[in-house]
C-alpha positions in Angstrom: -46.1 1.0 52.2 -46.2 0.6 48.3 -43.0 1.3 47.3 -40.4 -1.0 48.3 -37.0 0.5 48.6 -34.3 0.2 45.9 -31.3 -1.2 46.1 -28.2 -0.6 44.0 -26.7 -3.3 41.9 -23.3 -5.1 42.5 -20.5 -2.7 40.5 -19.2 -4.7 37.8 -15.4 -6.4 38.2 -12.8 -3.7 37.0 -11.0 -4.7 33.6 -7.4 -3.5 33.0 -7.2 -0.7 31.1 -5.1 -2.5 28.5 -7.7 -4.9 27.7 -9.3 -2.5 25.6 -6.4 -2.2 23.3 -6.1 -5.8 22.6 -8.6 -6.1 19.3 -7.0 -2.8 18.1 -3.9 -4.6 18.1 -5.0 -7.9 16.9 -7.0 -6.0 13.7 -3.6 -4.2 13.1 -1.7 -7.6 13.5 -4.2 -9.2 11.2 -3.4 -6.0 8.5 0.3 -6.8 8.6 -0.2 -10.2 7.8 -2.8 -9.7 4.5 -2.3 -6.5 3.4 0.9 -4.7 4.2 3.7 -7.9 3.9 2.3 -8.7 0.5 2.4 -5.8 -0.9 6.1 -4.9 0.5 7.0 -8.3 -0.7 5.6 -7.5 -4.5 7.0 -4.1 -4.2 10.7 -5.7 -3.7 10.2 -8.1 -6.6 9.3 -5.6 -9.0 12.1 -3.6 -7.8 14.6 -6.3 -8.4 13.4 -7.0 -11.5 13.8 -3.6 -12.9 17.4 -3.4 -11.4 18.2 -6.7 -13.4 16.8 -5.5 -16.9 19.3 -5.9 -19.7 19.5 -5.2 -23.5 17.6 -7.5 -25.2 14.7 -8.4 -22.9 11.4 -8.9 -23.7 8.7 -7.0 -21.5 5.4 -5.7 -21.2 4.7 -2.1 -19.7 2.1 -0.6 -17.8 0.3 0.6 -21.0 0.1 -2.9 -22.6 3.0 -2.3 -25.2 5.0 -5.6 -25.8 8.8 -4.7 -26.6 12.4 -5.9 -26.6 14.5 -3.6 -24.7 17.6 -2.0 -27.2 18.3 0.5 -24.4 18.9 0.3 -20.9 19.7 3.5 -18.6 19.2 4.6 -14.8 15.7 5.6 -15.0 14.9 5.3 -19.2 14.7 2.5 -21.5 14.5 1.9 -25.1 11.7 -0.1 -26.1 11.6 -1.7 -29.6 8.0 -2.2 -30.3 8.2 -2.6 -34.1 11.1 -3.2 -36.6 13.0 -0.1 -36.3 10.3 1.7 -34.2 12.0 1.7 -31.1 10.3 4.5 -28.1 11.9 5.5 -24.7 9.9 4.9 -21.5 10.4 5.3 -18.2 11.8 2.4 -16.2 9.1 2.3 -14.0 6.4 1.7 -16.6 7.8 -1.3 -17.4 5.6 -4.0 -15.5 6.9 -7.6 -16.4 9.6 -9.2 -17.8 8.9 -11.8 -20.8 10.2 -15.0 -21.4 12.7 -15.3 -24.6 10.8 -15.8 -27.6 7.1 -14.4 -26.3 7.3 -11.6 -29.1 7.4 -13.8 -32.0 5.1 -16.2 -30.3 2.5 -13.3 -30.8 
């Protein structure tokens, strides 16, 4: 006649099931590793660094104020940002720590 008959094609091999979790697994591995770790890592420096603030330090805050610190507390400071103008902020504004001297420097 003139239709040939159809035949089906070979099945495909079977992958384990597992296989299809592998590049979920290697895009979260690949998160850890750029993303995540760094910013746990930064997170426990700035953390330290606020623990070990002291009277006297020089330090910059979120806001872009430049102070020395007259006051240190559990979670307020004293910031001297002036002669004799000296504001409280929270601890956690205060985003780096200065070298000695930076203030005069300025």
């Amino acid at each position: 006649m003139l239709i040939t008959t159809a035949f089906a094609a070979p099945g495909a091999a079977a992958t384990p099931d597992y296989m299809s979790f592998v590049p979920l697994i290697v895009i979260f591995v690949l998160f850890w590793f750029m993303l995540i770790r760094p910013q746990m890592k930064q997170a426990k420096e700035q953390r330290n660094m606020l623990a070990a603030l002291q009277k006297g330090d020089e330090v910059t805050t979120t806001g872009g104020l430049v102070g020395k610190l007259t006051k240190v507390d559990e979670s307020f400071v004293g910031l001297e940002i002036a002669a004799g103008t000296v504001i409280t902020v929270q601890k956690n504004a205060i985003q780096t720590l200065l070298p000695k001297g930076t203030i005069k420097t300025l």
